[in-house]
PDBQT receptor file of N, H, CA, C and O in Angstrom, charges set to zero:
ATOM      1  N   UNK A   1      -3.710  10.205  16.379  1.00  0.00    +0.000 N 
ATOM      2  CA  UNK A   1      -4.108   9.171  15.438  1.00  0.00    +0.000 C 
ATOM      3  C   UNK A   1      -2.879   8.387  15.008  1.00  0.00    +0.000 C 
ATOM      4  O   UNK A   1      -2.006   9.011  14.406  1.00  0.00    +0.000 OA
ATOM      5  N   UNK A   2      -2.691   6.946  15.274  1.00  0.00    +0.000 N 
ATOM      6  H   UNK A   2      -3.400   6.439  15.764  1.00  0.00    +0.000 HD
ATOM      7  CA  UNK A   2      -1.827   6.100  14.840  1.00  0.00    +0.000 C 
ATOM      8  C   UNK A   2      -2.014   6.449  13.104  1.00  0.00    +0.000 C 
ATOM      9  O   UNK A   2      -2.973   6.916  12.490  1.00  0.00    +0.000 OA
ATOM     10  N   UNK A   3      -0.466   5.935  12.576  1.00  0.00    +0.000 N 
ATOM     11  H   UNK A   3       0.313   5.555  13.075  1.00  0.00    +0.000 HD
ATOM     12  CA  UNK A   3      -0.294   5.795  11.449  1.00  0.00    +0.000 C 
ATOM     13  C   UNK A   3       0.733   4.544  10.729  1.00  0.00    +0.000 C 
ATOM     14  O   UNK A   3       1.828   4.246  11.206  1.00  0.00    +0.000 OA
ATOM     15  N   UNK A   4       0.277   4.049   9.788  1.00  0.00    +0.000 N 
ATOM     16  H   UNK A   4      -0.613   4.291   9.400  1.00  0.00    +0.000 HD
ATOM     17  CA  UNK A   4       1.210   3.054   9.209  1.00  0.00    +0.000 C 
ATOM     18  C   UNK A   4       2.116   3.764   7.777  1.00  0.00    +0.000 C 
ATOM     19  O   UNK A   4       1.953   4.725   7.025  1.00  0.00    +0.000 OA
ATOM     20  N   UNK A   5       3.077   2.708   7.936  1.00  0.00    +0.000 N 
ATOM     21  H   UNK A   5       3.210   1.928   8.547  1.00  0.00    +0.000 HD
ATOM     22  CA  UNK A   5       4.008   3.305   6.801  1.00  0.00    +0.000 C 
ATOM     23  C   UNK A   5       4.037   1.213   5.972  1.00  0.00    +0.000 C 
ATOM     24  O   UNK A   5       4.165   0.031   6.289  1.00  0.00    +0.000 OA
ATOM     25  N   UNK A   6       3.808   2.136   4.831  1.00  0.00    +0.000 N 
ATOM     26  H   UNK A   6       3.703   3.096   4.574  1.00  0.00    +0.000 HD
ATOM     27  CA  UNK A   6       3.385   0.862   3.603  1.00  0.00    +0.000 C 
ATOM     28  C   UNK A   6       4.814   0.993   2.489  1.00  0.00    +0.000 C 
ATOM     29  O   UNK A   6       5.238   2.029   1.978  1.00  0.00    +0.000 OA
ATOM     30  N   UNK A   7       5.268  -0.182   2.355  1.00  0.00    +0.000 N 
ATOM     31  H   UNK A   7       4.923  -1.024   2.770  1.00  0.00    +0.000 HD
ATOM     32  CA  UNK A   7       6.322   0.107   1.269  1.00  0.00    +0.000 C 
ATOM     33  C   UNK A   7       5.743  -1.041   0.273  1.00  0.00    +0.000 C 
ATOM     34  O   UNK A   7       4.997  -1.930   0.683  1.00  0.00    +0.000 OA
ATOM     35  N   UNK A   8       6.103  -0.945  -0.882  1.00  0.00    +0.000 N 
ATOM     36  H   UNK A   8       6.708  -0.222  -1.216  1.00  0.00    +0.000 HD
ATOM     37  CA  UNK A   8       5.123  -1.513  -2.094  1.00  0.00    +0.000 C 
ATOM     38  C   UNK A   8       7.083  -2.225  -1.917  1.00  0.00    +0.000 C 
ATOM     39  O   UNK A   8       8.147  -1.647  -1.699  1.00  0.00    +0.000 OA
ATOM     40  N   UNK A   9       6.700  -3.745  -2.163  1.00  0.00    +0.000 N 
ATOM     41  H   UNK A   9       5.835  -4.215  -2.340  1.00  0.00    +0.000 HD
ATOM     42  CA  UNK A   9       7.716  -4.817  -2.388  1.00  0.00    +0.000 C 
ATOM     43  C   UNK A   9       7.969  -5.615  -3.613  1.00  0.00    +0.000 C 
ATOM     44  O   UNK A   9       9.028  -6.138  -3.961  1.00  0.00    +0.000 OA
ATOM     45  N   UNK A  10       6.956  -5.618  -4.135  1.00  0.00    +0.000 N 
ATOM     46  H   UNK A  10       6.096  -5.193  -3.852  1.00  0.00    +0.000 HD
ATOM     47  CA  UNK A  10       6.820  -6.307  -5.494  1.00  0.00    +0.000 C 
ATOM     48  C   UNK A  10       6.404  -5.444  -6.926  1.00  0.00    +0.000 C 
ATOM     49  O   UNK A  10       5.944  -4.336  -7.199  1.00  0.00    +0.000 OA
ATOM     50  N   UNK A  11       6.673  -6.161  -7.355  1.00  0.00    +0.000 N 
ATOM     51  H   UNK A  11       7.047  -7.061  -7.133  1.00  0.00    +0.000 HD
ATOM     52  CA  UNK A  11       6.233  -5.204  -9.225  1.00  0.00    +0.000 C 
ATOM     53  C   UNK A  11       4.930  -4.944  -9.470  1.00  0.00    +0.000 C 
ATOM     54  O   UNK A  11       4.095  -5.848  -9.440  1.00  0.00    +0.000 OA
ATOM     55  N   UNK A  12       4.630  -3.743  -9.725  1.00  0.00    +0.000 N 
ATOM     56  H   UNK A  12       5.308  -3.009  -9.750  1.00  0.00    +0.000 HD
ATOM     57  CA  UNK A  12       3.410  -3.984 -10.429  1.00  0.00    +0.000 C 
ATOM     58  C   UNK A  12       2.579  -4.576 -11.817  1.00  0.00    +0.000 C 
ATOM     59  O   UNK A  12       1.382  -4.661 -12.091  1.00  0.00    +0.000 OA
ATOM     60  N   UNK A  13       3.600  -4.871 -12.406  1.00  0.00    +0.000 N 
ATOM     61  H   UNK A  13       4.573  -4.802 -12.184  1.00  0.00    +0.000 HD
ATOM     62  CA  UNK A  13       3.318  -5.119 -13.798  1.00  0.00    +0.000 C 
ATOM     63  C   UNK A  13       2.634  -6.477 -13.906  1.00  0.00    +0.000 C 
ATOM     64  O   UNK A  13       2.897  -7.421 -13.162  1.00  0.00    +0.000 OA
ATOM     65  N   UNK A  14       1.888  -6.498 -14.722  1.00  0.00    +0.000 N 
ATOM     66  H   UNK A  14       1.674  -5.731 -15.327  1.00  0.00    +0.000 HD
ATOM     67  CA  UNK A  14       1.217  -7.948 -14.725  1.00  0.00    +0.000 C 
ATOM     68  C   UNK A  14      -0.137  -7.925 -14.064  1.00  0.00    +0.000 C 
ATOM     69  O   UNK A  14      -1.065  -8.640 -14.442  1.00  0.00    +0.000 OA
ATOM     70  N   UNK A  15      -0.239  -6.775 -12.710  1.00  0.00    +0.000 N 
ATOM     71  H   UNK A  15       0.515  -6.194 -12.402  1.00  0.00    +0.000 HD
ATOM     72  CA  UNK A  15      -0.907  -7.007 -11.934  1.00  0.00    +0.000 C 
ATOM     73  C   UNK A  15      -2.481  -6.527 -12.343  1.00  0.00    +0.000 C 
ATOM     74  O   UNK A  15      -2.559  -5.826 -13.353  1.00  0.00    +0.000 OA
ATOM     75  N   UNK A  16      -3.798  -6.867 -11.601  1.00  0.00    +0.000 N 
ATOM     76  H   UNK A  16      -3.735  -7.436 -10.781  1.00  0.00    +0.000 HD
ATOM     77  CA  UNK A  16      -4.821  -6.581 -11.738  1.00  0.00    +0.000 C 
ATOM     78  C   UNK A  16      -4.705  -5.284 -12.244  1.00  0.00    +0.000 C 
ATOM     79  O   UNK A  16      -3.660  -4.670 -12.032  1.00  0.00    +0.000 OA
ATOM     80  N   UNK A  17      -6.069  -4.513 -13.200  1.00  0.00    +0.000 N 
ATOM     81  H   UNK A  17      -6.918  -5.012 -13.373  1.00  0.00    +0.000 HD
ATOM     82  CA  UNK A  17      -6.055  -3.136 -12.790  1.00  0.00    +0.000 C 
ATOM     83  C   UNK A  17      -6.316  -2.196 -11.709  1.00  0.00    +0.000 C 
ATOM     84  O   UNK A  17      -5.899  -1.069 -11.446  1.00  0.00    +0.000 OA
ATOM     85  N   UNK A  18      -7.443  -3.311 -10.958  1.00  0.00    +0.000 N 
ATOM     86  H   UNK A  18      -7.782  -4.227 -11.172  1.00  0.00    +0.000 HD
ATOM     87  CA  UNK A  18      -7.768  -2.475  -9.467  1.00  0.00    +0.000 C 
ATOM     88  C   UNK A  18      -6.613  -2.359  -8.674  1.00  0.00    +0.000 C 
ATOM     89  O   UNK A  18      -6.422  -1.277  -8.118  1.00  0.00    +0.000 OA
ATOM     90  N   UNK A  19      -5.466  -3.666  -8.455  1.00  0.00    +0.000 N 
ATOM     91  H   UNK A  19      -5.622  -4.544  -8.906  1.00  0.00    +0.000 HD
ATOM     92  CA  UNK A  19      -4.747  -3.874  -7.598  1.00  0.00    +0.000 C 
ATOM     93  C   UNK A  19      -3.755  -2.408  -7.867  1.00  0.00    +0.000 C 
ATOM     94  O   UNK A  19      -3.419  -1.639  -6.966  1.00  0.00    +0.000 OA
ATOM     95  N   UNK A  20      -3.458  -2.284  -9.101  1.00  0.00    +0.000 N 
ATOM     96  H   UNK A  20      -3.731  -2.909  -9.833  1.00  0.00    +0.000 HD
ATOM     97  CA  UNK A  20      -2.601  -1.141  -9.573  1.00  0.00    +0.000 C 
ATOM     98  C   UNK A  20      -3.298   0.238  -9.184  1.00  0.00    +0.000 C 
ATOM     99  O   UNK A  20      -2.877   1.087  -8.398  1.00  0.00    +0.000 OA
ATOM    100  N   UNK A  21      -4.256   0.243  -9.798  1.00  0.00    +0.000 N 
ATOM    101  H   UNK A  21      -4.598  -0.446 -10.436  1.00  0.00    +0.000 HD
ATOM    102  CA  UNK A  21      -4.836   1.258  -9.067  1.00  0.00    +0.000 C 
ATOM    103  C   UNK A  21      -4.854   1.644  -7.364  1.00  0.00    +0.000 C 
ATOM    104  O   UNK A  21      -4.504   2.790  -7.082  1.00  0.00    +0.000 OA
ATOM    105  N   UNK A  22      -5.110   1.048  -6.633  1.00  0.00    +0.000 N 
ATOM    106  H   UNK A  22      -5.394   0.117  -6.862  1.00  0.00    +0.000 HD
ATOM    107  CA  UNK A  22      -5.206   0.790  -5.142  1.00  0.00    +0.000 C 
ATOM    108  C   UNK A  22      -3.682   1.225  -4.924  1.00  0.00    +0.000 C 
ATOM    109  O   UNK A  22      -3.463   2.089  -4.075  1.00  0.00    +0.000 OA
ATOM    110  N   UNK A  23      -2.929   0.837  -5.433  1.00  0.00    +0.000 N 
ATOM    111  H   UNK A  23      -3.107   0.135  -6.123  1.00  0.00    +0.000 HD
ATOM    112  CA  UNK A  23      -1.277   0.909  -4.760  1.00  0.00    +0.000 C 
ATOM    113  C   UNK A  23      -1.439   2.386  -5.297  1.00  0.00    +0.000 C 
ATOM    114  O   UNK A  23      -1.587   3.060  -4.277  1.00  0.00    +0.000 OA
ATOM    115  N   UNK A  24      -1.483   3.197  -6.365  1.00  0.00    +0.000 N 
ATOM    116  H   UNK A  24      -1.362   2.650  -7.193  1.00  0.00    +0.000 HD
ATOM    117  CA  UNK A  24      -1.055   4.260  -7.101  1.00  0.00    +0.000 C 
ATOM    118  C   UNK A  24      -2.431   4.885  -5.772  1.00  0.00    +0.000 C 
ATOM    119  O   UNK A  24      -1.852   5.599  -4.953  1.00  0.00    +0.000 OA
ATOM    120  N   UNK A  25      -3.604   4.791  -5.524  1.00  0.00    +0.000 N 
ATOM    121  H   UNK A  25      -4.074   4.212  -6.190  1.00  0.00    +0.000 HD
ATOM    122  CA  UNK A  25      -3.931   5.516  -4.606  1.00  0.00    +0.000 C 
ATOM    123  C   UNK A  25      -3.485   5.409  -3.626  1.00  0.00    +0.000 C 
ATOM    124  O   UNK A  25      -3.700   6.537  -3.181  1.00  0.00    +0.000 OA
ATOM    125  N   UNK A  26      -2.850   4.752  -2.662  1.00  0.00    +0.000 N 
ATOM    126  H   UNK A  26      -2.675   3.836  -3.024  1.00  0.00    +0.000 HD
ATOM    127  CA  UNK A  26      -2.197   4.768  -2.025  1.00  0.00    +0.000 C 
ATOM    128  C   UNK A  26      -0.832   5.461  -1.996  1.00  0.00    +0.000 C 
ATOM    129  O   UNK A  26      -0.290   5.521  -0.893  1.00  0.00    +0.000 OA
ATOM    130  N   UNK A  27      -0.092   6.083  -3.225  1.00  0.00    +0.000 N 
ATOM    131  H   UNK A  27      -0.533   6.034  -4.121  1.00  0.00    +0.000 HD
ATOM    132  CA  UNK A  27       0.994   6.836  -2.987  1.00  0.00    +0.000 C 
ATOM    133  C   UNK A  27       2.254   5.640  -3.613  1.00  0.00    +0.000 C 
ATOM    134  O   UNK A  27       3.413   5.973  -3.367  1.00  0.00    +0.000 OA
ATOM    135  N   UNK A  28       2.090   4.499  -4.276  1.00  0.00    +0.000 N 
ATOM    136  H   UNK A  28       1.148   4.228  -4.476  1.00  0.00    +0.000 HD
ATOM    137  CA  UNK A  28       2.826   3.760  -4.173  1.00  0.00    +0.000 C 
ATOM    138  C   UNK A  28       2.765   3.518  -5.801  1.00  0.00    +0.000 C 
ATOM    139  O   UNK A  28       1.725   3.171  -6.361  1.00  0.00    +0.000 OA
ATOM    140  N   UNK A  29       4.114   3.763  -6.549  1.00  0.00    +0.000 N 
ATOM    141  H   UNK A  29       4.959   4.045  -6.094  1.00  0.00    +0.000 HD
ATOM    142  CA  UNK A  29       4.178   3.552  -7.942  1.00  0.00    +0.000 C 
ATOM    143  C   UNK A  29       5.655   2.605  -8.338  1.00  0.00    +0.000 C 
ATOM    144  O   UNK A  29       5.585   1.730  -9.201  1.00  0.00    +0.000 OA
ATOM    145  N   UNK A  30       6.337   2.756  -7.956  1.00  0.00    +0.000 N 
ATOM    146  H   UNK A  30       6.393   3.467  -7.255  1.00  0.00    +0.000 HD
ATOM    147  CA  UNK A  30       7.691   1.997  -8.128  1.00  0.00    +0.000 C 
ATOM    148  C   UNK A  30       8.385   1.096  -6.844  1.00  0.00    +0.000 C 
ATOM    149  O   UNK A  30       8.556   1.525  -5.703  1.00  0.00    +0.000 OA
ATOM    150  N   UNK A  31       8.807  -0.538  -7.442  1.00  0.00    +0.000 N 
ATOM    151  H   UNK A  31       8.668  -0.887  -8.369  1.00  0.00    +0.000 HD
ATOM    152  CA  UNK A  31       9.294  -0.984  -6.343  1.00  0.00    +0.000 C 
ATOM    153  C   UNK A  31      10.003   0.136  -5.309  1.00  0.00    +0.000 C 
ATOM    154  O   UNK A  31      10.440   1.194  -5.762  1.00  0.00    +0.000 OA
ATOM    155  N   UNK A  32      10.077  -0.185  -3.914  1.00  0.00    +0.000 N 
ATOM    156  H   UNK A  32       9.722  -1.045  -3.546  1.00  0.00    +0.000 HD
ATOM    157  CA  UNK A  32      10.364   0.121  -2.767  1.00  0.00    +0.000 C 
ATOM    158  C   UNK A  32       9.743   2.064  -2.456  1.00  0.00    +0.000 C 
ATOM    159  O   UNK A  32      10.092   2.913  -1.635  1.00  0.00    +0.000 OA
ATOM    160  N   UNK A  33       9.257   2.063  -2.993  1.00  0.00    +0.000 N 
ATOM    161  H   UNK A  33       8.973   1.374  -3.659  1.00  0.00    +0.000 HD
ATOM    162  CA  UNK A  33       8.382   3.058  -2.619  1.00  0.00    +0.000 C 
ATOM    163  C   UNK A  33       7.468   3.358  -1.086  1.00  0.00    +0.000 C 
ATOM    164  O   UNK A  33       6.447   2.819  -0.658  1.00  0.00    +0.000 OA
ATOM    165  N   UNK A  34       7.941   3.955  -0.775  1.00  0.00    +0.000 N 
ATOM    166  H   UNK A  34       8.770   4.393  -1.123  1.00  0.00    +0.000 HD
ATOM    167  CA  UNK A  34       7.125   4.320   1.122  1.00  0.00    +0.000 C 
ATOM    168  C   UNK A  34       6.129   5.413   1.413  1.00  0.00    +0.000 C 
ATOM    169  O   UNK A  34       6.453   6.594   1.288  1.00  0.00    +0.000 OA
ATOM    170  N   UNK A  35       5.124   5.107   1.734  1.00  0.00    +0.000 N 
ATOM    171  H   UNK A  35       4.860   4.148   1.836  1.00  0.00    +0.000 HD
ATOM    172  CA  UNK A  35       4.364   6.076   2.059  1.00  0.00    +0.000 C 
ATOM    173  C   UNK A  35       3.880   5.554   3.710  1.00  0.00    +0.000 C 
ATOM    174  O   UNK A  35       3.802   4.481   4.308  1.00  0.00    +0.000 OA
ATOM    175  N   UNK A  36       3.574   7.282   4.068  1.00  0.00    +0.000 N 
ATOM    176  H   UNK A  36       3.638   8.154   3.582  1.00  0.00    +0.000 HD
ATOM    177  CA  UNK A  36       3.155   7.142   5.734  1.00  0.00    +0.000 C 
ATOM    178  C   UNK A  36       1.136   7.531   5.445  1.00  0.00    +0.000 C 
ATOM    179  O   UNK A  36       0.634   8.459   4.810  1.00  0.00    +0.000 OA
ATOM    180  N   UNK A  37       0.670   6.760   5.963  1.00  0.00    +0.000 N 
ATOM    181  H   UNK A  37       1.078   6.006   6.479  1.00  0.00    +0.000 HD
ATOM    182  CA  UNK A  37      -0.675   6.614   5.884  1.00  0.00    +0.000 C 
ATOM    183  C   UNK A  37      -1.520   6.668   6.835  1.00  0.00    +0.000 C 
ATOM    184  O   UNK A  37      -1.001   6.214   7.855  1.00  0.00    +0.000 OA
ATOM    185  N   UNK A  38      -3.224   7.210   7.100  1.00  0.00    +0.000 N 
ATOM    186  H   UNK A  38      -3.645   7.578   6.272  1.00  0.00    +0.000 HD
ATOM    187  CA  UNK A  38      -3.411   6.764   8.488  1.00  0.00    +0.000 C 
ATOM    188  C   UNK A  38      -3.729   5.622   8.735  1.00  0.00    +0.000 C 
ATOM    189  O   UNK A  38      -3.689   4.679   7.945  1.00  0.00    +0.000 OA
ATOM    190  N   UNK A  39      -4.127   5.601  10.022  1.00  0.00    +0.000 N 
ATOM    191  H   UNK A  39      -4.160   6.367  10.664  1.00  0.00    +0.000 HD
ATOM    192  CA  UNK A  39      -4.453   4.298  10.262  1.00  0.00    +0.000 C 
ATOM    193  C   UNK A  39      -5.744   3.711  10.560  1.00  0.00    +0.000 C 
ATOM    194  O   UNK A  39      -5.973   3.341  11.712  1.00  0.00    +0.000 OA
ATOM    195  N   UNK A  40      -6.804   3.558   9.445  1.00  0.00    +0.000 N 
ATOM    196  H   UNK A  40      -6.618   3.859   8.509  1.00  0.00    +0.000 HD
ATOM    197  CA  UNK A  40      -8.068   3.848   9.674  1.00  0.00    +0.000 C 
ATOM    198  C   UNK A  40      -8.680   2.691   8.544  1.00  0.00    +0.000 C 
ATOM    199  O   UNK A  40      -8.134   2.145   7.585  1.00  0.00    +0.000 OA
ATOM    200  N   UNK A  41     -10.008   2.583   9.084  1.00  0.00    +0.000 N 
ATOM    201  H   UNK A  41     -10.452   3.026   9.863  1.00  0.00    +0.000 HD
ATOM    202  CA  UNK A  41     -10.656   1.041   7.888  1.00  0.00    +0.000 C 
ATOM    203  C   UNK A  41     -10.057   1.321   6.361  1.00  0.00    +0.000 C 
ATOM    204  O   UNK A  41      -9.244   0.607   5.774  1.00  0.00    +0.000 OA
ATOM    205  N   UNK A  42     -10.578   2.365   5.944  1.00  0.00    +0.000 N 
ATOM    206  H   UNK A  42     -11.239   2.944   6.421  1.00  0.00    +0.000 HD
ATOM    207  CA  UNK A  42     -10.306   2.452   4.645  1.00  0.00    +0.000 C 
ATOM    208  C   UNK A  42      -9.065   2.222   3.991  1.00  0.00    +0.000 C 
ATOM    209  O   UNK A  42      -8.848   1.906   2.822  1.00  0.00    +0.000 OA
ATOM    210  N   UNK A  43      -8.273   2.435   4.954  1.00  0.00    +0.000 N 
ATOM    211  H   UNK A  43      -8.449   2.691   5.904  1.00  0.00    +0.000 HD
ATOM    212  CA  UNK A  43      -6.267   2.243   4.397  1.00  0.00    +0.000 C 
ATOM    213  C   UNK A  43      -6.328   0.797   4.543  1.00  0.00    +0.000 C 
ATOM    214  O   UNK A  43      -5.912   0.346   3.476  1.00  0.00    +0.000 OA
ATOM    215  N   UNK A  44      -6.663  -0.238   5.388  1.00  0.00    +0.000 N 
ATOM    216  H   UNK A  44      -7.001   0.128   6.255  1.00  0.00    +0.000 HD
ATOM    217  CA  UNK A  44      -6.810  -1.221   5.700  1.00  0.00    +0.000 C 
ATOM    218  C   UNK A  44      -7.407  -1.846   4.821  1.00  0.00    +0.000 C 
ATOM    219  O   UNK A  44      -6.682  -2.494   4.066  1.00  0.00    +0.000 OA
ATOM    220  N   UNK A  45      -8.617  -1.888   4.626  1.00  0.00    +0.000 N 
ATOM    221  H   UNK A  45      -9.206  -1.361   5.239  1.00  0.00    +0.000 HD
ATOM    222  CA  UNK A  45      -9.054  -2.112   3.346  1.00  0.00    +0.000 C 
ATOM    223  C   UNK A  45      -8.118  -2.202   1.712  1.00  0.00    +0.000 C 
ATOM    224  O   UNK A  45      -8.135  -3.049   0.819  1.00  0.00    +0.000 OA
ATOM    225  N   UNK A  46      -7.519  -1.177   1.841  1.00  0.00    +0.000 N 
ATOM    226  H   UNK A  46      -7.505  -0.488   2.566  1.00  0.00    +0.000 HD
ATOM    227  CA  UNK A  46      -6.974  -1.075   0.429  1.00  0.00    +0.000 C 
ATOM    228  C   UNK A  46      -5.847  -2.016   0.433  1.00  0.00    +0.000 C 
ATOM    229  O   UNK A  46      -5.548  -2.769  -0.494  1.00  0.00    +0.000 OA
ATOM    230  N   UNK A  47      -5.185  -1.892   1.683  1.00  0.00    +0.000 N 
ATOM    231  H   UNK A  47      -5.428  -1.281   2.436  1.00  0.00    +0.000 HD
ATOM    232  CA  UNK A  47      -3.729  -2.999   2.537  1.00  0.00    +0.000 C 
ATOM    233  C   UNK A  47      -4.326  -4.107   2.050  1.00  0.00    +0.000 C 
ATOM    234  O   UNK A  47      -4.000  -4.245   0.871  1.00  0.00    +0.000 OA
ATOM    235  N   UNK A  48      -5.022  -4.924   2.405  1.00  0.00    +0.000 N 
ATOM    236  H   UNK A  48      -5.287  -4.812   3.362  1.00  0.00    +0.000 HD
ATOM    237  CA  UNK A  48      -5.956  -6.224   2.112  1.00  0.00    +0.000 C 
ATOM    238  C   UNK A  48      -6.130  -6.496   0.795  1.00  0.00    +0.000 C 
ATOM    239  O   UNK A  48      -6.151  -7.613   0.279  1.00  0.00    +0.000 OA
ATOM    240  N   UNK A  49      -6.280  -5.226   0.160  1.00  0.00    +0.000 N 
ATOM    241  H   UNK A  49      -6.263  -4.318   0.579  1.00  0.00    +0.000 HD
ATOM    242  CA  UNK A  49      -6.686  -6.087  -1.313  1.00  0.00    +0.000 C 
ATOM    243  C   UNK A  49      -5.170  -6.223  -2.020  1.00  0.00    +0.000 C 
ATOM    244  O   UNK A  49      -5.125  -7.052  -2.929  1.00  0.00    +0.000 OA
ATOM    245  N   UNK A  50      -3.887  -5.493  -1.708  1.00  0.00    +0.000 N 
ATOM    246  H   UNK A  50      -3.923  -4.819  -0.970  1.00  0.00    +0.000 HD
ATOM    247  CA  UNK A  50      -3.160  -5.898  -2.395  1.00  0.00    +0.000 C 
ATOM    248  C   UNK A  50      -2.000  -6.700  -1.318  1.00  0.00    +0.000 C 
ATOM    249  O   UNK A  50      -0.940  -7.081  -1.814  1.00  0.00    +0.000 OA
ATOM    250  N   UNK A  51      -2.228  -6.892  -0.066  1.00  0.00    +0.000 N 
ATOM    251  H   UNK A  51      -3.089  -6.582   0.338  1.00  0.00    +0.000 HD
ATOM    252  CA  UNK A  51      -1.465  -7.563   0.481  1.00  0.00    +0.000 C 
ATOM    253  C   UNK A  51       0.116  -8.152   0.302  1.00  0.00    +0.000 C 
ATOM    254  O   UNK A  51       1.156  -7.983   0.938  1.00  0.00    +0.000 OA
ATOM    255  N   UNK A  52      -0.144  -8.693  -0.532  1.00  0.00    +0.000 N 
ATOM    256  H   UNK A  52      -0.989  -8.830  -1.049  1.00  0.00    +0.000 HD
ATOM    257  CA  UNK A  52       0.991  -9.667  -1.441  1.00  0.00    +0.000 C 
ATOM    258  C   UNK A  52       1.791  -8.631  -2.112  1.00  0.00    +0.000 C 
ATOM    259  O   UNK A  52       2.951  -9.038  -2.171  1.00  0.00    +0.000 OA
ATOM    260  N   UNK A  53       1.688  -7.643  -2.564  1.00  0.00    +0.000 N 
ATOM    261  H   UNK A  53       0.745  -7.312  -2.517  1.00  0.00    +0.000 HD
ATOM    262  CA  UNK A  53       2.501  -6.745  -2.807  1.00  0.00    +0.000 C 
ATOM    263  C   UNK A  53       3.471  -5.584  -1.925  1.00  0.00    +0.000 C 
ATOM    264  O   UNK A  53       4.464  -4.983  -2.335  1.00  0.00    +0.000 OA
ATOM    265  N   UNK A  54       2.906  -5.518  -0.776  1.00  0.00    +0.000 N 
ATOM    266  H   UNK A  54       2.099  -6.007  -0.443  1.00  0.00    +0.000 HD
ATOM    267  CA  UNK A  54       3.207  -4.152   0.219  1.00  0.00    +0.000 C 
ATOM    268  C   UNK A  54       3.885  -5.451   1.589  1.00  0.00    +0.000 C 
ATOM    269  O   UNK A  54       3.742  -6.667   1.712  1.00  0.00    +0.000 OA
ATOM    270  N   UNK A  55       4.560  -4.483   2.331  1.00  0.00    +0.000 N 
ATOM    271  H   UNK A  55       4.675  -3.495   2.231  1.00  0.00    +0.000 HD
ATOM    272  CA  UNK A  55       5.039  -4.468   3.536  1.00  0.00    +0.000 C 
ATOM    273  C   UNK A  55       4.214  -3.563   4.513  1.00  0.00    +0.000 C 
ATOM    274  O   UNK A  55       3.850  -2.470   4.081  1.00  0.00    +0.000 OA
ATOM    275  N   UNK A  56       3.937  -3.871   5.604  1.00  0.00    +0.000 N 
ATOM    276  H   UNK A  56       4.232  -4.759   5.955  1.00  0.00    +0.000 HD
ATOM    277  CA  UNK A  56       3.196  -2.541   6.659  1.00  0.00    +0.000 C 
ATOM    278  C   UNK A  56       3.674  -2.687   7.860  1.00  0.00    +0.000 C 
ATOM    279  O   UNK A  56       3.582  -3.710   8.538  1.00  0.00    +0.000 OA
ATOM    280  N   UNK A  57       4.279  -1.524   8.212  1.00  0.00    +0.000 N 
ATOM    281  H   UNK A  57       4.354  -0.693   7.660  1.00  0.00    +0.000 HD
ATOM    282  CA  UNK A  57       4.531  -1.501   9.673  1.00  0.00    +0.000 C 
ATOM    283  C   UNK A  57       4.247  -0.302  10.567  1.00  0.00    +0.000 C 
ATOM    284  O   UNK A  57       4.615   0.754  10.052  1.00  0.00    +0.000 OA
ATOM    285  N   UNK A  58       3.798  -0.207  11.538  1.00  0.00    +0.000 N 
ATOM    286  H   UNK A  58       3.499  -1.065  11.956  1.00  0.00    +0.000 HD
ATOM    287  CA  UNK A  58       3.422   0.961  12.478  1.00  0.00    +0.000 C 
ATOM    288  C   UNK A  58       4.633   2.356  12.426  1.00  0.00    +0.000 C 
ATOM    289  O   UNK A  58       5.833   2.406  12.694  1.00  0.00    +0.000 OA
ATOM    290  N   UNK A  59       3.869   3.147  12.059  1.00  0.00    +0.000 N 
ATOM    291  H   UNK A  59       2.894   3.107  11.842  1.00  0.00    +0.000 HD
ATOM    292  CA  UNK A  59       4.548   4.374  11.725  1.00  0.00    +0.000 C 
ATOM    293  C   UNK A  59       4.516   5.424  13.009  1.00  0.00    +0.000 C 
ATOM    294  O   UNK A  59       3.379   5.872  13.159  1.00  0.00    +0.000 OA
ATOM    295  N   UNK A  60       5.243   5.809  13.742  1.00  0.00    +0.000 N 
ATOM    296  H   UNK A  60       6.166   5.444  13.621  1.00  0.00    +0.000 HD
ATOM    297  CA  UNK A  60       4.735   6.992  15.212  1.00  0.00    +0.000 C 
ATOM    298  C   UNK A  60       5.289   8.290  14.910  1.00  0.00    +0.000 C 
ATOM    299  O   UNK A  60       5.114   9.231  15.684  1.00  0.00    +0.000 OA
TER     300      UNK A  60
């Protein structure tokens, strides 16, 4: 199973509550923060809603 690695780039503060939420489920609480994730709709999904905040690149 492929996996991506997500690093949160921007601040959270200010931000939606879902959007905050979504990053903190995702593993992601403080600028430059990295998590390895799979690679499946649902991670994708969550990637999408905060976009503008995260970096993603293929993790092996």
């Amino acid at each position: 199973m492929k996996n991506v690695k997500i690093t949160l780039i921007k601040s959270l503060n200010g931000r939606h509550d879902k959007h905050i939420a979504t990053a903190h489920s995702l593993g992601l609480r403080k600028i430059n923060d990295t998590t390895i994730q799979p690679d499946n709709d649902a991670t994708r999904g969550k990637i999408a809603t905060i976009c503008y905040l995260v970096s993603v690149e293929d993790a092996e």
